[in-house]
Structure formats: structure tokens, C-alpha cells
KOLMISE-280701 format. One line per 8 residues: number of its first residue (from 1); their letters; for each residue y, z, x of N, C-alpha, C. Coordinates in pm, whole numbers, plus 50000, padded with zeros to 5 digits. Layout:
N
NUM	a	Y/Z/X/Y/Z/X/Y/Z/X ~ ... .
END
This chain:
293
1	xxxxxxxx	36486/22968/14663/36355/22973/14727/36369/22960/14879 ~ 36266/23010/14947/36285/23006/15076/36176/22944/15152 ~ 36213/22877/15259/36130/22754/15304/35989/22843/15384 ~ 35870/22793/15306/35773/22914/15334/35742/22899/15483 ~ 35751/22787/15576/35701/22756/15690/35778/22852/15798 ~ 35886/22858/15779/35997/22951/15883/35979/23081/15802 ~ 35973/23123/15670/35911/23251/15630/35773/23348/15738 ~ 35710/23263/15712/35567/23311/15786/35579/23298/15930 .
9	xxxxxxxx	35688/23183/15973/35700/23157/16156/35754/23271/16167 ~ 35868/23312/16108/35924/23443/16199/35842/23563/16179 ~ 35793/23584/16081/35756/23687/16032/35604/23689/16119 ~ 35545/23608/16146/35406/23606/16251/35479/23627/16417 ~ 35605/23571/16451/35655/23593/16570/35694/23779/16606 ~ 35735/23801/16499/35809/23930/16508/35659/24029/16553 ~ 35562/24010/16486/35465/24101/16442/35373/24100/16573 ~ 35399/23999/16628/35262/23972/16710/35319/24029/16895 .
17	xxxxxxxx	35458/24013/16852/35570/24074/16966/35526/24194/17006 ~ 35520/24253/16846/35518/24399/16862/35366/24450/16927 ~ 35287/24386/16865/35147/24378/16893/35080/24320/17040 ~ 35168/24282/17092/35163/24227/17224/35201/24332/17327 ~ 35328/24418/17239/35376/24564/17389/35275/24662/17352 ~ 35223/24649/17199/35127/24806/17190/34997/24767/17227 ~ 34960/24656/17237/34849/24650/17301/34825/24629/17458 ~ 34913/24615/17529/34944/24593/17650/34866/24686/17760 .
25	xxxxxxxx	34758/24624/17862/34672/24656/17886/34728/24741/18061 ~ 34694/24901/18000/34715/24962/18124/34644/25025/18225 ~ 34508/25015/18207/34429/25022/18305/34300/24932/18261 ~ 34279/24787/18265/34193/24707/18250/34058/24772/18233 ~ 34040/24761/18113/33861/24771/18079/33829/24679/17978 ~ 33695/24667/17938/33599/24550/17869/33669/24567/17720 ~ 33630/24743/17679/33748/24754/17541/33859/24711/17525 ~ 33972/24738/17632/34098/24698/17609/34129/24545/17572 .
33	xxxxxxxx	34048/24528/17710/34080/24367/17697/34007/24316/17508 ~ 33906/24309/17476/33844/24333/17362/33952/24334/17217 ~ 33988/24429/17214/34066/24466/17146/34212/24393/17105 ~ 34274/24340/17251/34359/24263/17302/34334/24105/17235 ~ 34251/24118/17300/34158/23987/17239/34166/23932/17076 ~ 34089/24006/17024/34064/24046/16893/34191/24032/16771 ~ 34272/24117/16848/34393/24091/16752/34489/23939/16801 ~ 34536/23924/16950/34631/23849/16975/34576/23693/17010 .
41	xxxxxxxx	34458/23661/16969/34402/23521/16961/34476/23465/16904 ~ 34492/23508/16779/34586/23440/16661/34566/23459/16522 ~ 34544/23403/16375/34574/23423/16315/34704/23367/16198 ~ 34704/23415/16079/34837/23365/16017/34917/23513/15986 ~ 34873/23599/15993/34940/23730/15967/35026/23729/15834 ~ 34911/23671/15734/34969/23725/15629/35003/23867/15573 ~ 34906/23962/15576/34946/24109/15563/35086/24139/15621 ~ 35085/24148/15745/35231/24233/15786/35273/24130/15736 .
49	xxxxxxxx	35334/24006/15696/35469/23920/15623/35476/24039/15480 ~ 35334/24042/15431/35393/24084/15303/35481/24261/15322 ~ 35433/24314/15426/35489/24461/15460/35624/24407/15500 ~ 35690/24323/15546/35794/24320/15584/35878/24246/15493 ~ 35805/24149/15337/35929/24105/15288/35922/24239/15176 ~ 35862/24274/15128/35835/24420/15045/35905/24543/15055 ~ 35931/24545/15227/36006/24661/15299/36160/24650/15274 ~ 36214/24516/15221/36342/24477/15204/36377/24479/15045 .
57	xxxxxxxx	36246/24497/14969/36295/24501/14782/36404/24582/14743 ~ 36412/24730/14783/36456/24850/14731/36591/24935/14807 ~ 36658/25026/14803/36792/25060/14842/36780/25126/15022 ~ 36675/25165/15006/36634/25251/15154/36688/25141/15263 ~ 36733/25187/15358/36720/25148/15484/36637/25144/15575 ~ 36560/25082/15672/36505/25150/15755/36481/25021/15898 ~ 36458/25158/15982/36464/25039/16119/36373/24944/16133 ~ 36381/24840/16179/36307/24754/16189/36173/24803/16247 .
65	xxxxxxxx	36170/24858/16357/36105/24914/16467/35998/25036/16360 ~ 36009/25073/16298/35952/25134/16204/35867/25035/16121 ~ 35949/24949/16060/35879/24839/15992/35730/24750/16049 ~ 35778/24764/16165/35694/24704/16254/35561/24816/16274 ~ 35598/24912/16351/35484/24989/16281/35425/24975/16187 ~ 35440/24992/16073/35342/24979/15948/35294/24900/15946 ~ 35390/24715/15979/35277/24612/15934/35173/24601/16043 ~ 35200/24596/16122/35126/24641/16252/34983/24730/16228 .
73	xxxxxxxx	35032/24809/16117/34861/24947/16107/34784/24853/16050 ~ 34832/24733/15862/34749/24658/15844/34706/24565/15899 ~ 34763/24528/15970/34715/24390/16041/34570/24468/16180 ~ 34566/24573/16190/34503/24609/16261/34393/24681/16202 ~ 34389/24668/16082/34328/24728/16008/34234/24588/15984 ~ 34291/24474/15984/34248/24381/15926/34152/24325/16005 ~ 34212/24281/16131/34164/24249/16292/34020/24308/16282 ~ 33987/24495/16273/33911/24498/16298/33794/24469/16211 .
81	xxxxxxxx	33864/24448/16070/33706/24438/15990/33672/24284/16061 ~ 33733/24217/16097/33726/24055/16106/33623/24075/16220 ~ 33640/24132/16296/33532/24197/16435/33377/24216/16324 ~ 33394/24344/16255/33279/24379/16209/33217/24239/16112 ~ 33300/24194/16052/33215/24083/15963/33204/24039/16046 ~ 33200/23979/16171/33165/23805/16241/33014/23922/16332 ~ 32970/24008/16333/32884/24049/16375/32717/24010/16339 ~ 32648/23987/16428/32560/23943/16383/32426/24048/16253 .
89	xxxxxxxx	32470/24139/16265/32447/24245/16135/32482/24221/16001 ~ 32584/24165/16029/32669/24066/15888/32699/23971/15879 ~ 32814/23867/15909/32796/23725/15856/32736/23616/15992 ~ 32761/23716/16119/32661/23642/16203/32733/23512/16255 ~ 32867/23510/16249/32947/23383/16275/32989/23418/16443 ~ 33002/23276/16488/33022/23277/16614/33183/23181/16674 ~ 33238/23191/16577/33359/23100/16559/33447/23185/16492 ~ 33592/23239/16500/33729/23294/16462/33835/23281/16520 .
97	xxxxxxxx	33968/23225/16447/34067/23138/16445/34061/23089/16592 ~ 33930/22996/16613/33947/22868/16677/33885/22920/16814 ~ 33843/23042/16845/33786/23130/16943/33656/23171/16925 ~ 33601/23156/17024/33475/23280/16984/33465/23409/16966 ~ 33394/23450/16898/33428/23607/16805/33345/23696/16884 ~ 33459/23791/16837/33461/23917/16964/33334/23958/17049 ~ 33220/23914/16946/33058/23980/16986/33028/23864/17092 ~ 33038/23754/17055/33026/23682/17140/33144/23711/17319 .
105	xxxxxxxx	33229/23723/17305/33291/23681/17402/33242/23822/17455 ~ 33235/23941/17374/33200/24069/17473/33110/24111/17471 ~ 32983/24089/17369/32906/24185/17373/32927/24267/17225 ~ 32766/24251/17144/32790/24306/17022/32828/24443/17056 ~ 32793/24534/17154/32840/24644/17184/32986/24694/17158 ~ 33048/24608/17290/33215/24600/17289/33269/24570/17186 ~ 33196/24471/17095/33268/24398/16972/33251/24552/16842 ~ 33156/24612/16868/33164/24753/16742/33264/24831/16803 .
113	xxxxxxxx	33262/24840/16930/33396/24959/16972/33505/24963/16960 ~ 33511/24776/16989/33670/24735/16970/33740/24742/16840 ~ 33643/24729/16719/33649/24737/16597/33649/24844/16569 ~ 33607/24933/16613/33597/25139/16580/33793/25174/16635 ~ 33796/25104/16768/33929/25143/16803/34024/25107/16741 ~ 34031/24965/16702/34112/24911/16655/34174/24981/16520 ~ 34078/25026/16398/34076/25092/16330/34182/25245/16333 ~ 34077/25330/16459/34233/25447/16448/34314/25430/16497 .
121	xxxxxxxx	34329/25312/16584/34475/25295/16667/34597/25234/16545 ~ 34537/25203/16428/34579/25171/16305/34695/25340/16261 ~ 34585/25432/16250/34645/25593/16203/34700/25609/16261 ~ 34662/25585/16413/34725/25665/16504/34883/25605/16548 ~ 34918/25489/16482/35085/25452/16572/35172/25504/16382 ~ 35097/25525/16272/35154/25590/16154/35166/25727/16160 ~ 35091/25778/16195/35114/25960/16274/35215/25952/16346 ~ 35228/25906/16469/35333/25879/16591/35437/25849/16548 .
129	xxxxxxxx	35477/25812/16452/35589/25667/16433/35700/25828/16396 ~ 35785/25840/16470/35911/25960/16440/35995/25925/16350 ~ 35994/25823/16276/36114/25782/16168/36026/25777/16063 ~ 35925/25793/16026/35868/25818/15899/35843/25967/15844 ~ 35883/25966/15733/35885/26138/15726/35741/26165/15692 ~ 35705/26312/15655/35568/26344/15669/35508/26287/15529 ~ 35583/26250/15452/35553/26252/15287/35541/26091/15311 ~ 35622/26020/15387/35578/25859/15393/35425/25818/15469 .
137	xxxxxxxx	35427/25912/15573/35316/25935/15622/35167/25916/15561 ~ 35173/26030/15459/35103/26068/15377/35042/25940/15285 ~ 35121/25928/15233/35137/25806/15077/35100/25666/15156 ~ 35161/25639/15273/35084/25478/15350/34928/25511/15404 ~ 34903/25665/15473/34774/25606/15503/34671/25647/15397 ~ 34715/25680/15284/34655/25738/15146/34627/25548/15132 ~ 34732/25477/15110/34671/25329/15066/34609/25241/15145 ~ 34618/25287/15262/34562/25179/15373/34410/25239/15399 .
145	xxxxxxxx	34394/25378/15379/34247/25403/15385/34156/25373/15267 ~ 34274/25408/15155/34198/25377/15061/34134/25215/14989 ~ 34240/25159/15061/34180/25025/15078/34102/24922/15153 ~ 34080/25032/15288/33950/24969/15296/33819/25026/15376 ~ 33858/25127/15289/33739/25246/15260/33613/25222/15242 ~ 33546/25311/15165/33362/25309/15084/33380/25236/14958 ~ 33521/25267/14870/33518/25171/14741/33657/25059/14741 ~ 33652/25046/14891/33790/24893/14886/33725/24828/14981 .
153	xxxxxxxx	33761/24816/15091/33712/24672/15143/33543/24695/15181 ~ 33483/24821/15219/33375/24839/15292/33272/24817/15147 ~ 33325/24804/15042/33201/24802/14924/33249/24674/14921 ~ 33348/24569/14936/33296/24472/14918/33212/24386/14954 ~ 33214/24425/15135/33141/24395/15253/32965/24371/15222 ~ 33011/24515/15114/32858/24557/15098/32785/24456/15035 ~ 32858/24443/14950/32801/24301/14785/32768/24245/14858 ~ 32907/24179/14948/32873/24052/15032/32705/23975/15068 .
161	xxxxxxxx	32710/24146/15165/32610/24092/15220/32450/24122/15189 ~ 32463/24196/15047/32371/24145/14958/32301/24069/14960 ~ 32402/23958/14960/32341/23815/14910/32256/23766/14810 ~ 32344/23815/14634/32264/23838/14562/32294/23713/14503 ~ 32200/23614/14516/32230/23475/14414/32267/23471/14261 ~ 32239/23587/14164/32260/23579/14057/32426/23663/14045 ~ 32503/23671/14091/32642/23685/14113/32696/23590/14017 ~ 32763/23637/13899/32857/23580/13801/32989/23587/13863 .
169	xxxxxxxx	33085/23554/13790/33211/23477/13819/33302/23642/13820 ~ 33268/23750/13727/33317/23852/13742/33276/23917/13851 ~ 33170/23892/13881/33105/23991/14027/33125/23967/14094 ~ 33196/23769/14144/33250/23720/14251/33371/23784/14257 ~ 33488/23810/14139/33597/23827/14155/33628/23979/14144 ~ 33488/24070/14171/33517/24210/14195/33511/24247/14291 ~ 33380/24131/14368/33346/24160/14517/33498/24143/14588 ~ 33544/24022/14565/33683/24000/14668/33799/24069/14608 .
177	xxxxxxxx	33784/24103/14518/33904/24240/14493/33923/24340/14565 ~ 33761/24400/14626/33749/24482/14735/33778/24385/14854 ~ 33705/24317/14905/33677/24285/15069/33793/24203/15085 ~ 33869/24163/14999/34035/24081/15051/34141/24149/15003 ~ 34110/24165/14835/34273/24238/14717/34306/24336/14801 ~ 34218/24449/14796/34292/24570/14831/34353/24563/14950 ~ 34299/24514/15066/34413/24561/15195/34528/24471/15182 ~ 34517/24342/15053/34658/24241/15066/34778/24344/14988 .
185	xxxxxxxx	34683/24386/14877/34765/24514/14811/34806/24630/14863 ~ 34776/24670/14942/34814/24805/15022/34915/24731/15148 ~ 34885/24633/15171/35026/24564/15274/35078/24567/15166 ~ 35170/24530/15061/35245/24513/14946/35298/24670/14963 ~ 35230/24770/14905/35284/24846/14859/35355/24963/14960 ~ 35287/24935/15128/35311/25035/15245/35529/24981/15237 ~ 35504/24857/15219/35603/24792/15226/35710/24870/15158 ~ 35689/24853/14986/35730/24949/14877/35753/25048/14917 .
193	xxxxxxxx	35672/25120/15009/35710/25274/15043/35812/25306/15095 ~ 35843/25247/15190/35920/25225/15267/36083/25185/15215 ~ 36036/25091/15126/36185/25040/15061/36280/25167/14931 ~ 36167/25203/14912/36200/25319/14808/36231/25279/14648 ~ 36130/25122/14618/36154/25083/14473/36027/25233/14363 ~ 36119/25208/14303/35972/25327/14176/35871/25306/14141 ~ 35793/25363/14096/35679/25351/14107/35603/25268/13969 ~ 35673/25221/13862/35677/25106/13808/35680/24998/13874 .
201	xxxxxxxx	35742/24968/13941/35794/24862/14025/35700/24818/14106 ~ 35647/24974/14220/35508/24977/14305/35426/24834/14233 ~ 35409/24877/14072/35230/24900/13992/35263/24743/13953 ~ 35390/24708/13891/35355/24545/13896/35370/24462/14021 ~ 35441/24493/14162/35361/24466/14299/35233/24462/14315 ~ 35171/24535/14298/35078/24608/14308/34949/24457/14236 ~ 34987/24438/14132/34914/24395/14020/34914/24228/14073 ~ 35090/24211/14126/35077/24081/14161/34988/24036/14283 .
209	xxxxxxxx	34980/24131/14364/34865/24158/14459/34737/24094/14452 ~ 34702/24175/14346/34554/24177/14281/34544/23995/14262 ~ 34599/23970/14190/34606/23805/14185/34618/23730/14312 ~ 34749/23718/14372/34702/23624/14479/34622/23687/14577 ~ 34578/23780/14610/34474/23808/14680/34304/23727/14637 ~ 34306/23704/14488/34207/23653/14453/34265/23489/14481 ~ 34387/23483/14452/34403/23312/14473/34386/23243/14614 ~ 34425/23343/14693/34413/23305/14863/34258/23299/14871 .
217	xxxxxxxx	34156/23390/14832/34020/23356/14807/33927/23250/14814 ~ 34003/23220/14693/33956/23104/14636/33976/22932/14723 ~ 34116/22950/14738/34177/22872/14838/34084/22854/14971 ~ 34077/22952/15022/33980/22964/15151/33875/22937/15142 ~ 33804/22967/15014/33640/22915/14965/33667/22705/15003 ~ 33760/22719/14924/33789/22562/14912/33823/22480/15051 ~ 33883/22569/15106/33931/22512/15286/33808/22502/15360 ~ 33733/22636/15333/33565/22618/15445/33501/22492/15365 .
225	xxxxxxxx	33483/22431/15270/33416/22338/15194/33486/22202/15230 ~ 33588/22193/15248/33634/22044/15281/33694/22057/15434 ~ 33691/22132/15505/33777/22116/15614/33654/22154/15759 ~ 33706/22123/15861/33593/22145/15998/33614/22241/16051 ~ 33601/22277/16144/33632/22368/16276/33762/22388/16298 ~ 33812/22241/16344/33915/22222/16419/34016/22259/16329 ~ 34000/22272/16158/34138/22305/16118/34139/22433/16070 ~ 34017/22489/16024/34003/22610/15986/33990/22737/16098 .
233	xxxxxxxx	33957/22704/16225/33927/22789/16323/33823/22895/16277 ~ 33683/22841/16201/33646/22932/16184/33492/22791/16157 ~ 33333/22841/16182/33253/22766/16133/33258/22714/16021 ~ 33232/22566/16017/33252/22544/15902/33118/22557/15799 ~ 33157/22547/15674/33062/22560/15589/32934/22703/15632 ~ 33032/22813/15684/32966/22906/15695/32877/22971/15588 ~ 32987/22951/15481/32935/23068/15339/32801/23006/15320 ~ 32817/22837/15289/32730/22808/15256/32570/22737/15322 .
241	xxxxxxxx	32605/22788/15458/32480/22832/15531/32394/22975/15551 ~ 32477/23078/15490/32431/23150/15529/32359/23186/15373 ~ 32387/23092/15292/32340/23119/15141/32439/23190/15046 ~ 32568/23234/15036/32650/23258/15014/32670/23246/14868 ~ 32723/23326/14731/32802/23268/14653/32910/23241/14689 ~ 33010/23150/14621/33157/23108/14675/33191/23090/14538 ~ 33310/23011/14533/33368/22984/14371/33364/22873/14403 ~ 33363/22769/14475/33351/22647/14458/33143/22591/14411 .
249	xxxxxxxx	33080/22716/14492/32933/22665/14433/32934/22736/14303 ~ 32976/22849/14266/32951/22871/14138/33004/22772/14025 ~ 33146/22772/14053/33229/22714/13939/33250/22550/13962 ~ 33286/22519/14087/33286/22405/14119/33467/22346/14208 ~ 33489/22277/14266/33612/22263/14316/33701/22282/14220 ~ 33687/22162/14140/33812/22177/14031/33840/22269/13926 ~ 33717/22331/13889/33756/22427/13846/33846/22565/13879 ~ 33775/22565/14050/33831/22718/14116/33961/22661/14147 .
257	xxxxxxxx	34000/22583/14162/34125/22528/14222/34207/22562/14098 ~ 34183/22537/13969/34264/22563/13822/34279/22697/13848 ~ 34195/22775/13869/34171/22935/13881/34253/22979/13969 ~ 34260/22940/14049/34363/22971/14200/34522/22924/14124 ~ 34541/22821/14037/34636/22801/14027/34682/22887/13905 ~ 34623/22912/13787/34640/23002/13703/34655/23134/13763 ~ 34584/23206/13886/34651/23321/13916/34777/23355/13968 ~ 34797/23232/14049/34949/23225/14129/35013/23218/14000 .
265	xxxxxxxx	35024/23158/13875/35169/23137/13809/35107/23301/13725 ~ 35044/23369/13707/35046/23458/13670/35089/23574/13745 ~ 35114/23553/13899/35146/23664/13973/35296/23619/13973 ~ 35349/23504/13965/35498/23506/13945/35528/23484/13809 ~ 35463/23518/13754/35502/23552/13628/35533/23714/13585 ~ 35441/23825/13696/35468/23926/13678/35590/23979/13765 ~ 35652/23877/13860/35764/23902/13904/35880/23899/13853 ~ 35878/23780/13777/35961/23766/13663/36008/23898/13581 .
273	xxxxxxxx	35927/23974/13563/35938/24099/13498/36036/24201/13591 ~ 36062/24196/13711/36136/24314/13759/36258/24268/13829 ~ 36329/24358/13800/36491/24336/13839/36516/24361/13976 ~ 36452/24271/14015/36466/24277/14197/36442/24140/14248 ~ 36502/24132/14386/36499/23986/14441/36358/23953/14510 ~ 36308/23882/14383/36144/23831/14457/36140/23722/14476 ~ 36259/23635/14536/36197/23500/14586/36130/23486/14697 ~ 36102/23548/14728/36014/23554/14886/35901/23601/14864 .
281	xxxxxxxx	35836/23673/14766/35720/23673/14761/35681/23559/14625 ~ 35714/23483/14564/35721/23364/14473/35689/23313/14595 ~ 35781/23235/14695/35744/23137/14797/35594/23159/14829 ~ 35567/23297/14905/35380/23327/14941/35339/23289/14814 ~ 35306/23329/14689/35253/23289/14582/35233/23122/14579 ~ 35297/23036/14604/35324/22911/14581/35244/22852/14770 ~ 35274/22926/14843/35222/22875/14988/35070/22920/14994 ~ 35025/23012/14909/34902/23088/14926/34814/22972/14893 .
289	xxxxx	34810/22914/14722/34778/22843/14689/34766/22675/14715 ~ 34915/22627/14789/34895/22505/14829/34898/22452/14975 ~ 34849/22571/15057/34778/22536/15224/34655/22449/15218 ~ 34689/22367/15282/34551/22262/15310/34516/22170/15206 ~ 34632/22191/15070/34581/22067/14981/34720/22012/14961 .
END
């Protein structure tokens, strides 16, 4: 097993490096800076970790500098929905990792643009990138759009903000299948692409995805409910001001917490199944679930 704290340190150092020269501001404007903003506040950068321990499963080689690209498209992919949800159109929050959110610091204006840019500057360094062939091309932004598209993350957005109180425990865990699973799953699998495991291999990745993406969920439901400002970097008890279902008001702490923990041993349980070295994504499985408790 590998010690998850220096897992995620390097792997957030490497990423944010990279993200620091491509965002690097060459003729100062309100967007740039914005944008700049937006992504390099901070964060835990889970997505690109998972593109980069994923990128190492399978026989392929490939340059780092490439690697970096990709995790780089999700994490920027991610950045910007985080823009569009904290908008006052949607969850209306004025607090993100420990900063004020983008609308606030710029202007709901700047804060939709920066989030529009952020978005193709996502395609646009996977087009560019000269060490990916046209067929890798293809197949990463096939999963990264498709995850958080009209039926991956943007329909979950949608439920969201619904705000339909009669939301069962399946409708909670379909909504965040869209608005979290899929882009944790499409970091997983851009990864896969890259490494060149088969496409068996992809589908139980893929699957283990689906799980801790719901377990990190849940986890986070549970962190905004017991924790403040200062540790979450984010308002506290947002969800449940703004009227929110969560899994801790539906189901209750201890229950969702069983739930969170039954998915993690079920997502390394589906690792168990493939003949490849997954202790490093076991470690995330096991760190997803026991941050902050």
C-alpha cells in the first residue's frame, strides 16, 4: 500500500505546475486573471491523481508531459463547472476552497466566461497535445464530453437544482452519478487510454469509479454537516440552507457513512478482480472514504 498523503502531495504538485505555465498570464485581462484564479486557488485535485495513477496500469509508455495534458483537460473541466455551480443562478455560494468564488471576486459576468473558457481550453490543449495520436484524441474527448455533457454532469446539475424534496435514495444516487461519477470516471478511464489496458479492464475501472465517486459524495455530504468554513473551504451547511436533499438528511449520518463504506470495499473488491497493480487506486478508495473522520 502506498502512503495516501505523499500519493495525492505529489500528484497535486505535479498537476498544478503544469497548470501554473498553461495558465500563465500574457497580456493581463479580468478573464485571464479569472480563470487563473479559478483553477490555481487550490483544491485537492483528485481527478488528475486518478489520470495519472491509471496512466501507469498498462504496457504503453508515454511522456509524462503528455500525461499532464490530459489530467490537466479534467481538472479543467472540473474548475469550470465549480465556477458555474457557485453562481448565483445555481447554488448561489459565496465561499470555494477557502476563497471567494469566482462571481464574487469578478463579477457574475467574468465568472460565466471564465467558466465558458475554461471549458474549451480543456479540448483545446487535447487537440494540440502532438504525442497523442488522432484515435487517442478521439476516444478521451469522446469521455470527457460525454461526461459532462446534457446526460453526465449537466443533467445532474439539473436535478440538483430542482430542488425536489421528494428525492429517494435512488434519485439521490443517480443525481450524483451524473454531477460527480461521471467526470471521476472519465479521469479513470482518459488515464486507461493512455496506458493501453483492454477494454475489459477499462469497464471494471470504469465500474470502480461509479462507486467511489458515490462514496466521496457521501463523505462530503458528511464533511459540510459536521465541519466549518475553516476546514472545508467551502460555506458551511450550504446544502442544507439552501433546502437541499443530502444523504445524511435523507438517510441519516450513520447510515450514509455504512453506505460510503460498503461502496469503497466494493470498489476494491472489483479490483481484486484484475491482473494488474491496483494498489494505488485501493489507497484513494480507502483515503476517499476516511478524510475528515
Amino acid at each position: 500500500m502506498y502512503d495516501e498523503k505523499e500519493l495525492f502531495f505529489e500528484n497535486k504538485l505535479r498537476i498544478e505546475k503544469f497548470l501554473d505555465n498553461l495558465l500563465s498570464i500574457k497580456t493581463p485581462n479580468k478573464l485571464q486573471e479569472a480563470m487563473r484564479y479559478s483553477v490555481l486557488v487550490g483544491g485537492k485535485r483528485l481527478r488528475p491523481s486518478l489520470t495519472y495513477i491509471t496512466s501507469e496500469l498498462g504496457p504503453k509508455q508515454i511522456k509524462s508531459e503528455t500525461v499532464d495534458v490530459v489530467a490537466a483537460s479534467v481538472e479543467l473541466i472540473h474548475c469550470y463547472s465549480l465556477i458555474h455551480d457557485d453562481l448565483p443562478s445555481m447554488d448561489d455560494d459565496s465561499l470555494r476552497r477557502g476563497n471567494p468564488t469566482c462571481h464574487v471576486a469578478f463579477g457574475e459576468d467574468i465568472a460565466i466566461l471564465a467558466g465558458d473558457a475554461l471549458q474549451t481550453l480543456s479540448t483545446d490543449i487535447i487537440v494540440r497535445c502532438p504525442d497523442l495520436s488522432d484515435n487517442e484524441k478521439v476516444n478521451i474527448l469522446k469521455e470527457i464530453s460525454s461526461a459532462c455533457g446534457w446526460s453526465g454532469m449537466v443533467e445532474g446539475q439539473l436535478i440538483d437544482i430542482s430542488n425536489d424534496r421528494s428525492l429517494k435514495e435512488e434519485d439521490l444516487d443517480n443525481m450524483h452519478k451524473k454531477k460527480t461519477g461521471e467526470l471521476i470516471k472519465a479521469s479513470l478511464v482518459v488515464g486507461c487510454i493512455l496506458s493501453g489496458i483492454n477494454k475489459d479492464q477499462i469497464k471494471i475501472i470504469k465500474d470502480y469509479g461509479e462507486k467511489i465517486g458515490l462514496a466521496f459524495q457521501i463523505i462530503d455530504d458528511l464533511i459540510d454537516l459536521r465541519e466549518d468554513s475553516n476546514t472545508t473551504g467551502k460555506e458551511g451547511l450550504s446544502d442544507m440552507k439552501n433546502g437541499r436533499i443530502t444523504y445524511p438528511s435523507l438517510l441519516g449520518s450513520e447510515l450514509s457513512l455504512k453506505k460510503a463504506q460498503k461502496l469503497t470495499e466494493e470498489a476494491k473488491g472489483l479490483l481484486e478482480t484484475l491482473d494488474l497493480n491496483t494498489d494505488k487506486l485501493s489507497t484513494v478508495a480507502n483515503y476517499l472514504v476516511k478524510r475528515n473522520f
